[in-house]
C-alpha positions in Angstrom: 3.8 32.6 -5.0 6.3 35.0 -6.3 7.0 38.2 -4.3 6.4 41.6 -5.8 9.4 43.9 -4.6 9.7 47.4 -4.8 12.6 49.3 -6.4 14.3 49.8 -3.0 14.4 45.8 -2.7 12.0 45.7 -0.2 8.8 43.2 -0.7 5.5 45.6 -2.5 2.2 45.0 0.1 -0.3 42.9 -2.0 -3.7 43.9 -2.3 -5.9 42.5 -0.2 -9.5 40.8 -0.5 -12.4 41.4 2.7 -15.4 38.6 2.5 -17.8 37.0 5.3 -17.2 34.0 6.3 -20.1 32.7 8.6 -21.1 36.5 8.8 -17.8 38.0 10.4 -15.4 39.9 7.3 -12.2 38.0 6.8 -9.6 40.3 4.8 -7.0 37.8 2.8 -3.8 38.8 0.2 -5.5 38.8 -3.4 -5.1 35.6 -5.1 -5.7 33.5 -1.9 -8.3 30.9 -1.9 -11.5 30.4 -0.3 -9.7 27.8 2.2 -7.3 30.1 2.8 -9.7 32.3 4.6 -11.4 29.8 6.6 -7.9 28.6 7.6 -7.2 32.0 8.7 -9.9 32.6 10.7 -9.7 29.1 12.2 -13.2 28.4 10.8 -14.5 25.0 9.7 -15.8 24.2 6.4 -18.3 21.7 7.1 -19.9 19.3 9.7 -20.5 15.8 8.8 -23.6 14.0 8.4 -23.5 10.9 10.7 -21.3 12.5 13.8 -21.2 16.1 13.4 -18.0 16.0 13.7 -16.0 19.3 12.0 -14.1 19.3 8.8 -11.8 21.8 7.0 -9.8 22.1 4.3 -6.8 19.3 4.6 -5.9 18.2 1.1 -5.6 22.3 -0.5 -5.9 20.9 -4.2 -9.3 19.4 -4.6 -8.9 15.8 -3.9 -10.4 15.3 -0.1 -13.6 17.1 -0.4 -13.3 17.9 3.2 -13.4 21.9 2.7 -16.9 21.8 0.9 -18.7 25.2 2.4 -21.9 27.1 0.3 -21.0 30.0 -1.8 -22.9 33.0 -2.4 -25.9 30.6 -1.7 -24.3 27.6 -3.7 -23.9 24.5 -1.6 -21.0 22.4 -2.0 -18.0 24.0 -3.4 -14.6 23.0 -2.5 -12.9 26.1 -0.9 -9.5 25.2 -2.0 -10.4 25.6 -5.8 -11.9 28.9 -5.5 -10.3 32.1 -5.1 -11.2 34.8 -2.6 -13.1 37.5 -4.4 -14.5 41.0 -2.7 -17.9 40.3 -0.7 -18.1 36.7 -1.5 -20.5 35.5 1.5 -19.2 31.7 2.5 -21.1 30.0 5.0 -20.1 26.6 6.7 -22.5 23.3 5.8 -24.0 21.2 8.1 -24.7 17.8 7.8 -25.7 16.1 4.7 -24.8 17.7 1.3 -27.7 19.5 -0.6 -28.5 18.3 -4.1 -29.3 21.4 -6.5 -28.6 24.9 -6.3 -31.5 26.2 -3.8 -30.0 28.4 -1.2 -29.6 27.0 2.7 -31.4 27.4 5.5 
């Protein structure tokens, strides 16, 4: 939000983050969210249940539940409340969310 600048005035780099998402390494500015990746790389977050029709992150503050994506094997967390941390593995869901905290398919 604020920019870093160096003493000549120009703005300092920020450090920067490298996870997978869906497998392929996504590198994002520290402090950026999950969503923030996925927006990058043009990913989706999810597919619905009845269609199969894709979904990503829309609302960026945790109200829309349309960027739900699994975790480091944890299903169902909203990618716009979690920040982007080094080797985090997200994967995109499909279909109907999974209740409990076993790892996907």
């Amino acid at each position: 939000m604020f920019r870093s600048l160096r003493d000549d005035g120009a703005e300092a780099p920020r450090p920067e983050v490298t996870l997978a998402v869906d497998g392929e390494p996504c590198t994002v500015p520290s402090g950026a969210t999950v969503a923030a990746a996925l927006l990058q790389r043009g990913s989706i977050a999810r597919l619905t249940a009845r269609s199969g029709s894709a979904r990503a992150p829309y609302c960026m503050m945790g109200i829309c539940f349309d960027c739900l994506v699994e975790i480091d094997g944890v299903p169902n967390r909203q990618a716009c409340m979690v920040v982007a941390e080094p080797g985090m593995d997200v994967r995109c869901q499909d279909g109907h969310r999974r209740v409990g905290l076993e790892p996907a398919r």
